[in-house]
Steps between C-alpha positions, in 0.01 A plus 500: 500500500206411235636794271836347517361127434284656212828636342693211521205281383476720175859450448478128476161497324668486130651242588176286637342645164759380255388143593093596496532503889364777703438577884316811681570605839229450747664630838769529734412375870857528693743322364267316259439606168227338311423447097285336284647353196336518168550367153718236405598485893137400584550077544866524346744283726772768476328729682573441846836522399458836336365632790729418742837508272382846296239659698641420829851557493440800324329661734658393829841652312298798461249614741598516850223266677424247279514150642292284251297528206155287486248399175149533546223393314 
């Protein structure tokens, strides 16, 4: 499952980068993938919402498994 997460996570990254945003993947524990955000998304209010509405969706549409994506620090 990471490789797949990893591929999907590269897809979106333009995206994230377009806006000075970035994230890296940290790990996937079950159904739980976890990133940390970087860049502009570090303290920006939209954020949470990029995770869950991009990130998220994304990969629960596209890797079998995925429940929920979680920030770190």
């Amino acid at each position: 499952m990471l490789e797949e997460v990893a591929r999907v996570i590269e897809e979106l990254r333009p995206q994230l980068r377009e806006d000075g945003g970035e994230f890296e993947l940290i790990e996937v524990r079950g159904g739980d993938v976890f990133v940390r955000l970087k860049g502009h998304c570090i303290g920006c209010p939209m954020s949470a919402l990029t995770v869950k509405q991009k990130l998220e969706l994304a990969l629960r549409r596209q890797v079998a498994g995925v429940e929920r994506v979680r920030a770190v620090s």
